[in-house]
C-alpha positions in Angstrom: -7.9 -1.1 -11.2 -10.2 -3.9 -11.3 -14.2 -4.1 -11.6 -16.1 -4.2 -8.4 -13.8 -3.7 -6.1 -13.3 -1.9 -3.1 -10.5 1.1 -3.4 -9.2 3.5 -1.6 -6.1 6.2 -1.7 -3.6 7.9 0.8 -0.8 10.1 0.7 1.4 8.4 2.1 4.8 10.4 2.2 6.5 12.9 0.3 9.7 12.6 -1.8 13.2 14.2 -1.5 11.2 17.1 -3.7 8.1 17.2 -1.4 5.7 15.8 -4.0 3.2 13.6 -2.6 3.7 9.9 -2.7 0.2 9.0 -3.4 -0.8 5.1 -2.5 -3.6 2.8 -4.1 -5.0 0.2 -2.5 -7.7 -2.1 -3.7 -9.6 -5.6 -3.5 -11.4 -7.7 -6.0 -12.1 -10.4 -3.3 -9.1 -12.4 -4.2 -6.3 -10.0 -4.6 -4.9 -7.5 -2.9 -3.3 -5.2 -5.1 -1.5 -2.1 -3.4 0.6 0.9 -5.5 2.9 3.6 -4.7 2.7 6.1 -7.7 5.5 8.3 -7.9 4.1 10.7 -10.8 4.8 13.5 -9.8 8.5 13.4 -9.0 10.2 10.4 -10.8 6.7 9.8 -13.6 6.5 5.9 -12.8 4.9 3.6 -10.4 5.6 0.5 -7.9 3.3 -2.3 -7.7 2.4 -4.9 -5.7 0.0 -8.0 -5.5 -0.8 -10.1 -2.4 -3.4 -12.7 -1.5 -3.6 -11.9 2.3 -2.4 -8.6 4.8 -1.4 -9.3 8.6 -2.0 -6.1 10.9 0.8 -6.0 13.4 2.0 -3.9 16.5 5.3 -2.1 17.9 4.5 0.3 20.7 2.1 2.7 19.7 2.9 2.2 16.1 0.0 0.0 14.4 1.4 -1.8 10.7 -0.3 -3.5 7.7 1.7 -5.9 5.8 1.0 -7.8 2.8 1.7 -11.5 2.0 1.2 -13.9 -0.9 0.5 -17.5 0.2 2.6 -16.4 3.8 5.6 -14.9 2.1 6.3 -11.1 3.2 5.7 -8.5 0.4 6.2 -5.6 1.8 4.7 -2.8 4.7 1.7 -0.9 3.0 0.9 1.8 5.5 1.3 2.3 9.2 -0.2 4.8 11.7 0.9 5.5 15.7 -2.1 5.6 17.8 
């Protein structure tokens, strides 16, 4: 994690053994920095940085995706309103 930044955690989804899928996201004021830790079923983690996040829409279901310097990274979370 970094110093001074602003962090925050989900469970996000299980896995094919119903452990949680726990998700980190933080922000040092540059970089956004967003990991999947898979501990508890497989014992490793994914992680990935970005420089910028674009919240977009289909339906009812609301997305955020991150970007470095406009290139796609990958969806962090979504939620249906």
């Amino acid at each position: 994690m970094y110093y001074n930044t602003i962090a925050i955690f989900v469970m996000r989804n299980y896995d094919y053994s119903d452990n949680p899928v726990i998700a980190w996201l933080s922000f040092d004021g540059k970089t956004i920095k967003f990991i999947e830790d898979y501990a508890h079923s497989a014992g490793y983690q994914e992680e990935f940085n970005g420089n910028n996040y674009v919240k977009g829409t289909t339906g009812k279901q609301i997305f955020y995706d991150l970007y470095q310097d406009n290139r796609f990274i990958r969806e962090m979370f979504s939620y249906v309103n």
